[in-house]
N, C-alpha and C positions, 0 to 999 in steps of 0.2 A: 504494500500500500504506500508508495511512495510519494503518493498525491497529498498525501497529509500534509507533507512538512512548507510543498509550493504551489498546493495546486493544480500541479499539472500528471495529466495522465499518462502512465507511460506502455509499453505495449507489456511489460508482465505487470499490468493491473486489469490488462482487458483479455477476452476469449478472440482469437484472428482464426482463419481460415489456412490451409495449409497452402503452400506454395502450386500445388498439383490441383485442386481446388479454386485457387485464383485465376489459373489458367485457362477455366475449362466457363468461366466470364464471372459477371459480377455476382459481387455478396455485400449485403449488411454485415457493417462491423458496429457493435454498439460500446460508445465508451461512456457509459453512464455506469459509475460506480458506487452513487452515494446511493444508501437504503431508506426511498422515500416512498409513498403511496403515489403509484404514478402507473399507468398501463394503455397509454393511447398508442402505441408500436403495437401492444399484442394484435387490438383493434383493426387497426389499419392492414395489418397482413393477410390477404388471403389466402393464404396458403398456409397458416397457421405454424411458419417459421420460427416465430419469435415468441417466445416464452417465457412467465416467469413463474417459478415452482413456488408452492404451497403461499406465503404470506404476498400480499399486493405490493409491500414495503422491499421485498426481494427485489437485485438488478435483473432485468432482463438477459437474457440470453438466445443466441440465434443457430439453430438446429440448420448448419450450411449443406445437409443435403436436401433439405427440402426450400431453401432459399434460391429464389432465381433469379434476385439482381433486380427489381423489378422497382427499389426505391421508394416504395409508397409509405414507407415508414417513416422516412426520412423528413417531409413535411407535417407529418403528425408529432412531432416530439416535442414538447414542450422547451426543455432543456438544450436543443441543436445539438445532442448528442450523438444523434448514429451519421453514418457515412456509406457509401457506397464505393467498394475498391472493385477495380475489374483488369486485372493483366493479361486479358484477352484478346486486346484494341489490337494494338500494332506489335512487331518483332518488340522493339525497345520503348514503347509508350505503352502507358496505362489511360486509364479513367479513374478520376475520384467525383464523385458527386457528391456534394455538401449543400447544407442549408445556408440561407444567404438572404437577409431582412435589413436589408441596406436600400438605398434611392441613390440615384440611379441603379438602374442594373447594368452590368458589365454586357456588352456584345458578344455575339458570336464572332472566334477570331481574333479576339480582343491580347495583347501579350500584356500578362501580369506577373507579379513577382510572389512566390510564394514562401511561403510560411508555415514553421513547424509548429506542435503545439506551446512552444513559448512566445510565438511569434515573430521570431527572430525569420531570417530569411532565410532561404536555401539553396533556391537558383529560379528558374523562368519556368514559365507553363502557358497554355492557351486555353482560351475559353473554347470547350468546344461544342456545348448546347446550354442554353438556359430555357430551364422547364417550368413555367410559371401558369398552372392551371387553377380555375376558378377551385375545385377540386380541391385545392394544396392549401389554403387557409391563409393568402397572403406570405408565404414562406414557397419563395421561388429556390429550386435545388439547380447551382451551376455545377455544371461536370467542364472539372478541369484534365486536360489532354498534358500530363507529364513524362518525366524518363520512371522508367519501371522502379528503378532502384530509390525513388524517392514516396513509392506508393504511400507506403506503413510510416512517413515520417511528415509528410505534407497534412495541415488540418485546416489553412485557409488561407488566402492571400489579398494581395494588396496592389491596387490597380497602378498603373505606370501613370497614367491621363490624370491620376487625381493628388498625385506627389507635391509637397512643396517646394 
């Protein structure tokens, strides 16, 4: 639990998908750690991927064989906790799909600078859908087009056009 000491979440505090599994396309990764009464993921999934055992207060958890990438949990979270990883895109590029409640939205195409979960930078990525349906609850999910190797470490970024 090393989010205690700063807050930030690291990937042995959360359940990931395995490398043969991310290949084979996208999954929900949920980094919601803290034990609160919360369950609008389980809701949202049809496929009844997402789970949380016995108390409501329990973290969810996401059953990646029955998970098909399909992100609709993703605008339901209250928290902007889950994500969508998919190492399936290209040879050397991924998809990450994040939630995103900012004005303006980012373009299709758009070159931004991304961001680990301290926010610190990491390197470039492209916007390469924003999915904003009546649907989603005002929480538009941009899937960002990065290098593979940055999948598990990118949680959000920071537009070039809006820098000072």
């Amino acid at each position: 639990m090393s989010y205690i000491n700063d807050g930030i979440v690291t990937l042995k505090d959360i359940c990931i998908p395995s490398r043969e599994r991310l290949e084979k396309g996208g999954a929900a990764i949920i980094e919601c750690v803290q034990k609160i009464p919360c369950n609008p993921c389980v809701d949202a999934c049809p496929r009844q991927a997402i789970i949380i055992e016995g108390d409501i207060n329990n973290v969810p958890r996401v059953d990646f064989g029955k998970c098909n990438g399909c992100g609709l949990c993703i605008a339901n979270c209250p928290g902007l906790a889950i994500f969508l990883v998919d190492a399936s895109h290209k040879k050397d590029k991924a998809l990450l799909g994040l939630p995103y409640e900012f004005i303006p939205l980012p373009e299709e195409g758009e070159s931004v600078i991304l961001l680990d979960r301290a926010g610190e930078p990491v390197g470039e990525g492209i916007v390469h859908k924003v999915r904003n349906t009546k649907a989603q609850d005002r929480t538009p999910v941009i899937f960002l087009e990065l290098d593979k190797d940055l999948l598990m470490t990118v949680r959000f970024f920071r537009r070039k056009s809006h820098e000072k």
